[in-house]
Residue, then its C-alpha position, 0 to 999 in steps of 0.5 A: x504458453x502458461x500464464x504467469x502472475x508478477x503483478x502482486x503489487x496491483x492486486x492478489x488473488x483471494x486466498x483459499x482460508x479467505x474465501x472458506x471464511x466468507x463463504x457462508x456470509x454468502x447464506x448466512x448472517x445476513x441481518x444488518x450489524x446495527x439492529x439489535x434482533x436476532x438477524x443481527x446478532x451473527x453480522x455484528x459477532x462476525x464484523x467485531x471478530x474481523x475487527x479483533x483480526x486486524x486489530x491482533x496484526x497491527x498490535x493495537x486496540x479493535x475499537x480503533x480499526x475502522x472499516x472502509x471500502x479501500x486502501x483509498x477511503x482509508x488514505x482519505x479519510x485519514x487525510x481530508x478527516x484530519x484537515x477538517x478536525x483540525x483547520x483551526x490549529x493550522x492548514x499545513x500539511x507535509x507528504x512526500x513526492x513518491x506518494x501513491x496518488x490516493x495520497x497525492x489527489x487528496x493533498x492536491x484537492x486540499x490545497x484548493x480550501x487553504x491547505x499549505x503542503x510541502x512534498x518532501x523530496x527523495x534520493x535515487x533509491x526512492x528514500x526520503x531523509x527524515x531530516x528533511x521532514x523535520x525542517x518541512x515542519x510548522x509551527x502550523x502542521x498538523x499531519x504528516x503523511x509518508x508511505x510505509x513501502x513504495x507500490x512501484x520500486x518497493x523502498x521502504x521508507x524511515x517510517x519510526x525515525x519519522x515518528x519520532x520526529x512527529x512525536x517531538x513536534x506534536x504532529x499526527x503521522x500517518x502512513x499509507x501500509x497498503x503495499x507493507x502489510x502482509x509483506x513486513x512487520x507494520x505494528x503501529x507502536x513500534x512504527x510510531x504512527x497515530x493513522x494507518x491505511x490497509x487495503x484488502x485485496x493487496x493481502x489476498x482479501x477481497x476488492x472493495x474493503x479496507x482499514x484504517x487504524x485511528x490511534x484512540x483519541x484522536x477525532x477526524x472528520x468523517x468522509x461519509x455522514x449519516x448514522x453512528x456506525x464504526x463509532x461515527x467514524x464511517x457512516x454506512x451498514x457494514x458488510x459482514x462479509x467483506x469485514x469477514x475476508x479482511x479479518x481472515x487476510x489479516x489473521x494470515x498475513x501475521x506470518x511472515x515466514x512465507x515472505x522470506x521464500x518470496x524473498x529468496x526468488x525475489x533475489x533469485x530472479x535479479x541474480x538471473x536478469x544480472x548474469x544474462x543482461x550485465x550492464x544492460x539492465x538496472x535496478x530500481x529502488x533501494x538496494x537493501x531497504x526494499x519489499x521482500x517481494x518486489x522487483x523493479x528493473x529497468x531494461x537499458x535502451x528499451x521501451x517496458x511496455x515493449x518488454x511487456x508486450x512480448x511476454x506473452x502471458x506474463x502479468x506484469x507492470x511498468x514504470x512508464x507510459x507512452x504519450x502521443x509517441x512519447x515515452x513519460x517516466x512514472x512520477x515516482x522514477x522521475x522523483x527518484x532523477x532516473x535518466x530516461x535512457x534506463x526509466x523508460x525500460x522499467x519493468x516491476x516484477x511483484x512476486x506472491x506467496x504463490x510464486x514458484x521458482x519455476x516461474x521466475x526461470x521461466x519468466x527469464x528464458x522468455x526475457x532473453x528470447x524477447x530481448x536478444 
């Protein structure tokens, strides 16, 4: 039975232009970027390069890309780096309760120095009211940090109408990217952010390499001390090669127009699950405000991770897990008030830019049979 990959929201492959671009870093320009000899030369050109790359898909100045290890780094240094430069204004911190966990332990583990942090709640569709942002804030705030898209059911959250209302208070705004890069615009000045994570090997980069985009200006608190590298931001010898990958993802994820194909099956496949399981089956997250390539479904009456075991071959994940016999709803769908009647038969289908029209009928037939 073939194999098919749903699962592009955990991670996606490396794409083909991204693998021929690092190549020869494999070989070649091997010197360390901070040295100032000939070794050195190519690593540094090709590292600024990069930088320029993903700088160009974020609208925004290189000097303010930083390179980490992972959409993690990024969300934490953004975070633990804010709390640290500016404790001295205040300790209060405003995030939302659909956080990824990147986000969520960081906060967690803040609280326990002093930190003070609201979790702005959601409705059914996953969607936070910036107006409930506004009334969280302090006159002791000093970042807030909402998601731009949700890595489970996909919504997409009210990131400029946010902005604006950091803008007004005079509060850093920062916005986990990592699903919405590659998938929908993420230009930082029209999104009204001052911080942004990436993480590479959610837009066909490698594992292992990120961003974080750091508004000119602004001082944080480096996770890593050591020497100046990345402008005393993140201490540590870059790696040519994997700034190289991310640098090369970013240049592909400025185009947008494969996404709307993605989205076309995207729409496809619920239309299908609609007329071949009707009431039985649900949909999860916004309706409208949604990434082109995610489908969160909840089978009614059934267990996902039953669902999933009998596709064979289907990669796929779900939105709930079985404890001690018991069947526990993601966090995200227990902020969303799913029932647990239609939460515990979630299922998220996150389609890429490989994705065939075959493979979605295909994915359907076999749901019908292991479902009937």
């Amino acid at each position: 039975m073939t194999s098919i990959y749903l699962d592009y929201n955990a991670s996606t492959p490396i794409g083909p232009s991204v693998a021929a671009a690092m190549r020869p870093y494999l070989d070649e320009a091997f010197g360390n970027p901070s040295s100032g000899h000939w070794a050195s030369l190519p690593a540094k050109a090709a590292l600024e390069k990069a930088r320029s790359q993903v700088a160009a898909l974020l609208d925004c100045a290189p000097d303010e890309i930083v390179f980490t290890s992972g959409g993690s780094e990024a969300n934490n240094l953004a975070i633990k780096g804010t709390f640290f430069a500016l404790r001295h204004k205040g300790e209060h911190i405003v995030t939302t309760t659909v956080e990824h966990p990147a986000i969520l332990a960081p906060c967690r583990f803040l609280e326990q120095l002093g930190a003070a942090v609201t979790y702005v709640p959601v409705d059914s569709t996953g969607r936070v009211d910036p107006e409930d942002v506004r009334r969280a804030v302090t006159p002791r705030t000093i970042l807030i940090s909402v998601m731009h898209a949700n890595n489970e059911v996909g919504t997409i959250q009210p990131i400029e109408e946010i902005g604006a209302i950091a803008r007004e208070h005079g509060v850093r705004f920062h916005t986990d990217a990592a699903q919405s890069v590659g998938k929908i615009a993420t230009r930082v000045d029209t999104l009204g952010v001052d911080l942004l994570t990436i993480a590479g090997h959610k837009l066909y980069a490698p594992k292992g390499v990120g961003a974080l985009y750091v508004r000119v200006g602004l001082r944080l608190e480096p996770l890593i001390h050591g020497a100046g590298h990345e402008h005393g931001r993140r201490a540590g010898t870059e790696s040519a090669l994997l700034a190289v990958g991310l640098g090369a993802a970013c240049a592909l994820a400025s185009d947008l127009e494969p996404m709307a194909r993605v989205r076309v099956l995207r729409d496809r496949f619920w239309e299908a699950l609609q007329e071949s399981f009707g009431d039985r089956v649900a949909l999860n997250g916004h309706p409208q405000h949604r990434l082109p390539n995610t489908l969160s479904v909840s089978f009614v009456g059934m267990i996902g991770a039953e669902v999933l075991s009998r596709l064979d071959g289907v990669a796929a994940s779900t939105g709930s897990a079985c404890h001690a016999g018991r069947v526990e709803l993601s966090p995200v769908l227990t902020a969303m008030g799913v029932p647990e009647k239609i939460g515990m038969g979630a299922v998220r289908f996150s389609l890429g830019r490989a994705t065939t029209g075959a493979e979605i009928d295909a994915i359907v037939d076999r749901l019908r049979a292991v479902t009937s």
